[in-house]
Every structure is written in structure tokens, then in C-alpha cells.
N, C-alpha and C positions, 0 to 999 in steps of 0.2 A: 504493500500500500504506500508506504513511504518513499519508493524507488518509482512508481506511478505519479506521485505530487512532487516527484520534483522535474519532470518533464513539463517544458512549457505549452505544449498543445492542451496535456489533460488539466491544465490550472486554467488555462482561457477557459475552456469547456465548461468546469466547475464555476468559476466568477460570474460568466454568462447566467447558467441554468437558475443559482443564486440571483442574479439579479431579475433573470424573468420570474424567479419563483415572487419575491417580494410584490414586483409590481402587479403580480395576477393576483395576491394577498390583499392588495389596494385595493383594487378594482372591485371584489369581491367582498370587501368592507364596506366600500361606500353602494356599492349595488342595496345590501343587508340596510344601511342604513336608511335608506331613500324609500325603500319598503318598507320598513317600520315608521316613519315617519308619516307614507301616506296611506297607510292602514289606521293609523292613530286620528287623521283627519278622514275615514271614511271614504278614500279615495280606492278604486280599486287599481292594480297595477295588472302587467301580461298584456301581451300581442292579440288576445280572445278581439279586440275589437276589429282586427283586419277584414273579418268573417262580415261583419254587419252593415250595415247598406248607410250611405253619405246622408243623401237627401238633398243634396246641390248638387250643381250640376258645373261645366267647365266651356268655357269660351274659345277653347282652342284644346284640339284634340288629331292626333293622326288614327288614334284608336278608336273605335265604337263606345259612347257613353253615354250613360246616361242619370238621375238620382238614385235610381236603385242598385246600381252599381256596389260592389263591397269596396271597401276602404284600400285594400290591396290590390287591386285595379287600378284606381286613381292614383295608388306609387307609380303603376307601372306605367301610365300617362304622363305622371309628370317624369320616369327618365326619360320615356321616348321624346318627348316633347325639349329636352333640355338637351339632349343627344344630336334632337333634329337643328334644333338650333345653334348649337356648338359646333356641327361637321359646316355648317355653310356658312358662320360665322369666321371661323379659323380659314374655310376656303375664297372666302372674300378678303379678308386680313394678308394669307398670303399672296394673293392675289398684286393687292394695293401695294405694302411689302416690299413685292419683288421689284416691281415700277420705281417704288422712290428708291429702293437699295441701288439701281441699276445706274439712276437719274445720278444718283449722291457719288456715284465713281466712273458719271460721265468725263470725258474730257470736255465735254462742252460746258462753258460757263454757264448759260441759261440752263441746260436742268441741272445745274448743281444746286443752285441759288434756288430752282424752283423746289427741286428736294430738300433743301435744308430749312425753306419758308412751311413746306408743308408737316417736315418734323416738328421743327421748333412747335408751330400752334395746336397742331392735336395733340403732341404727346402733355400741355402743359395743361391741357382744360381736361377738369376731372369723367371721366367715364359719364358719371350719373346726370352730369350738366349735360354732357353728348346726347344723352337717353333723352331727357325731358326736351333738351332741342326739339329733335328727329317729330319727336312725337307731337309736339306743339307743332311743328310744320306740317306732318303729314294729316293732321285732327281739323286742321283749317285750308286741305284742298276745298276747291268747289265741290257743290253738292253734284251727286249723278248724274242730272240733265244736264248738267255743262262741266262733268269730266272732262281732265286734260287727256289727250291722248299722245303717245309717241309708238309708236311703230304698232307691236305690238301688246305695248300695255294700255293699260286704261288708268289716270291716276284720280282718286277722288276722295273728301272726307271720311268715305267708310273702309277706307281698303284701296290697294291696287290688285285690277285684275288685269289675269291674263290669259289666253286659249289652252286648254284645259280636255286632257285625253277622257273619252268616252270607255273606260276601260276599268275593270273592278279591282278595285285596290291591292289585292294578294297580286295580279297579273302582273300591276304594275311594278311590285317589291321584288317579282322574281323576274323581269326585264330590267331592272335595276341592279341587280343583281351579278346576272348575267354579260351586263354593258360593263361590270366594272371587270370579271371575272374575265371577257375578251380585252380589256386594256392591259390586265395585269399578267397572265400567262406569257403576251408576246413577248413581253419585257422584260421576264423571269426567260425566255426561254433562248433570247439574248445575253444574257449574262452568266446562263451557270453553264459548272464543266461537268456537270453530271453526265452529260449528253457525248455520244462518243464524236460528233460529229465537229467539226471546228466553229466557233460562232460567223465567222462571216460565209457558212455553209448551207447556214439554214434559212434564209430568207424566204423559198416556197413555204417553209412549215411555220414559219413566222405568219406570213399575209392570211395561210391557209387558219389557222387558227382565229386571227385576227374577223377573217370575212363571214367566218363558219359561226361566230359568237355575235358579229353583228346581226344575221339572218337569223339565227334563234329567237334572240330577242325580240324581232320586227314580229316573229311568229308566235313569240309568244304573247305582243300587245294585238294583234288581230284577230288572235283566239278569244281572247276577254273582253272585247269589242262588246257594248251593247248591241244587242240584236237591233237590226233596222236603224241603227243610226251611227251618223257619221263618225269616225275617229276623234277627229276636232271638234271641241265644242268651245267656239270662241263665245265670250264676254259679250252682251248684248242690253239697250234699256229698255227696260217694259214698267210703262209707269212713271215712279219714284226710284224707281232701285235699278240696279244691274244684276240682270238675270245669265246663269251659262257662265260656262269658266272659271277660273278657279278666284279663287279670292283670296287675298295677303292679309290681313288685319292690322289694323295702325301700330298695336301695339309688337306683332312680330317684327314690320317691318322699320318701327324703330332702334328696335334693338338689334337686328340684322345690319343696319348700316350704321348703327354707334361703336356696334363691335368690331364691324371690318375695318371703318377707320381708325379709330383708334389704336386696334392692334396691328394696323399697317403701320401707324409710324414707329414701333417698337421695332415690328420686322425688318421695317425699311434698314433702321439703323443697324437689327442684326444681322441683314446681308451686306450691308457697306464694312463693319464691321470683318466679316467673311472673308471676302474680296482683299482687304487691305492686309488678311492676313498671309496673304499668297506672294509668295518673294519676287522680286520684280525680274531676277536671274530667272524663274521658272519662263513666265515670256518671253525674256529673250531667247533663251534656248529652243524656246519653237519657233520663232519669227529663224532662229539660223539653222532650224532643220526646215526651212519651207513651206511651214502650216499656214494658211493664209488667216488673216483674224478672226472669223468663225469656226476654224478648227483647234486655232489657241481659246479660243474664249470656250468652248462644249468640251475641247479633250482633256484642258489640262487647265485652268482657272477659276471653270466650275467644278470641277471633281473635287478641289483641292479644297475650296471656299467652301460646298458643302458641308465637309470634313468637320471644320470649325466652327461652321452654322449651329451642326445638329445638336450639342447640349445646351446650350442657350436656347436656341426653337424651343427646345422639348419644355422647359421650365415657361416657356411664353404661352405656350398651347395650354398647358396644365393650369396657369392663370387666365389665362381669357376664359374658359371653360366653366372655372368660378366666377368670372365678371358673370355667368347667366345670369345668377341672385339676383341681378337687378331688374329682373323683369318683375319681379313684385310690384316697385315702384311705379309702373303704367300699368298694370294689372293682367301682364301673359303669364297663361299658367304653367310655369316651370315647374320643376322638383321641390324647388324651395316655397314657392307659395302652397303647393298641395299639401308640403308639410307644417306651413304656417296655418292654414284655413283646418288643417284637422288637426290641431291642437288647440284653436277657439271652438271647434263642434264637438270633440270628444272631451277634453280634457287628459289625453293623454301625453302629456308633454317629454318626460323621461323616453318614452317609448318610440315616439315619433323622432326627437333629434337623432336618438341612436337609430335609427332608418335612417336619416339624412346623411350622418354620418360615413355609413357603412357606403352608401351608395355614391357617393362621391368618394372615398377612398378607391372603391373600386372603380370608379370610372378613371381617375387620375394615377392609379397605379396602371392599369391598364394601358393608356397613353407612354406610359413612361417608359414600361415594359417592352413597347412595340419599339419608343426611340432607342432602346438600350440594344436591340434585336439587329436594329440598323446600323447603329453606328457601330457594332461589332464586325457586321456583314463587309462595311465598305472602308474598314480603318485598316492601314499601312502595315502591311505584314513586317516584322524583324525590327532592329534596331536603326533609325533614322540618324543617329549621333554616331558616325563612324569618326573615328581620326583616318 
């Protein structure tokens, strides 16, 4: 036993187990306590309430709902709901992002000046100011009869619409699906060496996959097609209102465009950031092997700048993700408000935060897990510091 403790592996091991024993001692004290306390006020505790039906109802949903609904539905609304707004969120962010990252290590003086004007004033105005903006603007379009219109949208105090598939919602998550599952295969099947083949070999089975995945999909939204009616169902006024197509609600589409800009100027300055970390020799040495500037900038500037991106990224994603919370504040129903609203209907507070808890740990460990997967995948094999 004594020749066991004095090895340093089994002393970490034992320090560790020691310290998680303690802190599961905690947790399990103050659990004990919190339960006597609301037993002593007649309060009942346990998860038994998930089971029992809301009695309200939700303003924005990807899911089927309704008040009779049980409580553990409307969780699972409000992840999807903070999910959906989080992937188009962060995909608009990147989006804007990459623009000003791009602009900010122009050689051109005008987008430098334009990308440093546009960091400077989003990143300094607080999020929640952004939100109440957006939504103050969007809340005072004109009413439906004199909708703005630009191409295909339709913009107006109640929402922007826009043409909107005739097609039953499971068809469309599994052509969704499927469109991402043909973008991502070709491009896994360009890069791995699993394949005996050499990658500048496979191009037929590159397109072939690519074309095979877009056709699925087209068949799988023609399948779910409403009977007797067209694919398209554009936006149309009948009345007072707009009838057909899909509709955005002011309060998504505030937070949609508070969150893209705002975390584009973050991005921005982590792809300028990127870029400036890539040694100016790496350039040169393509410009004197004959790459022409598009093939310095794809083969060897962006690969590099990624590299450096991605653990900053991951910590920006994992925050914007939390910026949802502020959808309370205009009243979209996120994760956080479901969890706000059923702790004034139930009274289950204790119970409900540890849900909120859980479910954003998991969402942001998950995120993080994927960035940890990548930057493993694409990080510099062997020792970079040679003498």
C-alpha cells in the first residue's frame, strides 16, 4: 500500500476521487437541505410535474402545441426553439464575420476603415440595446396593406414573410437533412485517406454523390407535397393580414439580426485576428512557388488562419448561444423563458433551473466537443519548433 502512495499517478487519482467525493457531499447536503426547507413550507418538490399539462400556450413553436400539452414538451420547445435560433444566429454572425474579418486585412484603405467603423460601433452597444432596437424597428413596419416588399420578402409590423414550401414538416427535416448530408460527405470524401484511391482521383464519386443527394432531396420534398397544390406557397393579402407563406415574427426576427451583428463584429475581429497570425514568409513562399493569389489565399492562408480561429470561435459560439436568454426580453419563446413562465405556473423553481441548467451545459459542451473534434482533425502533425 505504501509503495502504491508513493507513485504519483495513484496520489493524483486518490486527490481527484477525494475531491469529487467532497463536492458530491455538497451537492447532496444542500439538495437534503432545500427539501426540508420546502417541505417545512408545504411546498412539494420532484420532477412529478413534467407529466401535467401547462394550460398556456407559446407564440412561436417549430413543434406541434398546444395548452394541454405536459410540461416536458414545452422543454423540449423551448430547446428546439433556442437550437433553431442559435444555428442561424451563429450562421448569420459568421456570415457578417467573415466580411468584416476579410475587409479589416484588406489592402484597401476603404474596407479597412469600413471594417474597423463597423467593429468599433457594434461591438461597443450592448446586445440587449441591439434587441430592443431590431424590434422597435421591425414592430413599426407599415401595417399589411402597405407592406414593404423586396424581392422576395414581404416586410410589415406583424412579421416578415416569405414563399413558403407546401410540404409536411417531417419531409421537410428529412430534405434538410439530407441537403446537409450531400454537402458534407463530398467534402469528407475529399479529404480522408481512408479511401485507397488518391484524392485528386475521385472527382466522378465526389459530383456522383454530391448530385445523387441533391435528387433525393428534390424527391423527397415532392413526395410531401400537398396533394393538389402547388410547391410554392408565396405570401399573399387577403383582407387585413397576409395570408400563404411563411411568417418570421418580430420578435424572432429581432433577435436573429441583433445576434448576427453583433457577433459578427466579435468574428470579424477573430478572423483578422487569424489572418494576422499567418507569417508573412508563408506568402511569400507561395507567391515564389507560382501560386497565383487565390491559391495563396484557399491553400495556404486560410488553412493556417483557421488553425488559430478555431479556439476563440468555439468560446464565441458557446456565448452567442447564451446571448439567446434575451429573447425573454421581447417575449420569443426560448428555453429560458419556458423555464421562466413554468416557475410562475408551477412553483417549481429548484427543479426547473436544474433543467435549464442541464440543458444548456449540454448544449455548450456539445458545441465545444464538436470544436475540440476539429481542431484535432486539422492541427499540425509533429513538432513545429525544429532548430
Amino acid at each position: 500500500m505504501v509503495s502504491l502512495l508513493r507513485q504519483q499517478k495513484i496520489r493524483n487519482i486518490l486527490l481527484q476521487a477525494l475531491f469529487a467525493g467532497i463536492v458530491l457531499l455538497v451537492v447532496i447536503g444542500g439538495w437534503r437541505n432545500a427539501q426540508h426547507a420546502l417541505s417545512s413550507q408545504n411546498v412539494v418538490s420532484g420532477f412529478g410535474f413534467l407529466h401535467k399539462s401547462t394550460g398556456w400556450d407559446v407564440n412561436f413553436s417549430l413543434l406541434p402545441a398546444s395548452p394541454n400539452d405536459p410540461y416536458w414538451w414545452f422543454f423540449v420547445i423551448g430547446i428546439v426553439n433556442t437550437l433553431f435560433l442559435g444555428i442561424l444566429g451563429l450562421t448569420l454572425a459568421t456570415f457578417i464575420g467573415g466580411l468584416v474579418g476579410l475587409f479589416r486585412t484588406s489592402s484597401n484603405d476603404l474596407l479597412q476603415l469600413l471594417g474597423r467603423i463597423y467593429v468599433d460601433f457594434f461591438r461597443n452597444i450592448p446586445l440587449i440595446l441591439q434587441v430592443f432596437f431590431w424590434y422597435s424597428l421591425v414592430t413599426n413596419l407599415p401595417a399589411p396593406r402597405n407592406a414593404m416588399e423586396f424581392g422576395p420578402l414581404t416586410l410589415s409590423n406583424r412579421g416578415v414573410y416569405m414563399p413558403a414550401l407546401n410540404v409536411g414538416g417531417w419531409h421537410v427535416a428529412g430534405a434538410a437533412v439530407t441537403l446537409l448530408l450531400a454537402l458534407a460527405l463530398p467534402l469528407w470524401l475529399r479529404t480522408t485517406r481512408r479511401l485507397a484511391s488518391p484524392p485528386e482521383q475521385r472527382g466522378a464519386l465526389v459530383w456522383g454523390v454530391l448530385g445523387g443527394g441533391l435528387l433525393l432531396a428534390a424527391a423527397i420534398l415532392l413526395l410531401g407535397r400537398a396533394p393538389g397544390a402547388a410547391l410554392i406557397d408565396p405570401p399573399r393579402l387577403q383582407g387585413l393580414n397576409m395570408r400563404g407563406g411563411l411568417r418570421v415574427s418580430p420578435e424572432f426576427t429581432a433577435l436573429l439580426v441583433a445576434i448576427g451583428i453583433y457577433g459578427g463584429a466579435y468574428i470579424g475581429e477573430i478572423v483578422r485576428g487569424g489572418f494576422k497570425a499567418v507569417g508573412k514568409g508563408q506568402t511569400e513562399a507561395a507567391h515564389s512557388l507560382g501560386l497565383s493569389p487565390w491559391q495563396s489565399f484557399s491553400r495556404i492562408r486560410l488553412p493556417l488562419a483557421l488553425r488559430a480561429m478555431l479556439p476563440i470561435l468555439a468560446n464565441q459560439y458557446i456565448w452567442l448561444i447564451k446571448a439567446t436568454t434575451l429573447g425573454i426580453a421581447v417575449g420569443f419563446t426560448d428555453f429560458f423563458m419556458i423555464v421562466a413562465v413554468t416557475i410562475n405556473q408551477s412553483g417549481q423553481t429548484l427543479e426547473a433551473i436544474a433543467i435549464l441548467m442541464v440543458g444548456f451545459l449540454a448544449i455548450n459542451l456539445s458545441i465545444a466537443a464538436i470544436f475540440n473534434r476539429i481542431n484535432r482533425a486539422i492541427a499540425l502533425k509533429g513538432n513545429q519548433l525544429r532548430s
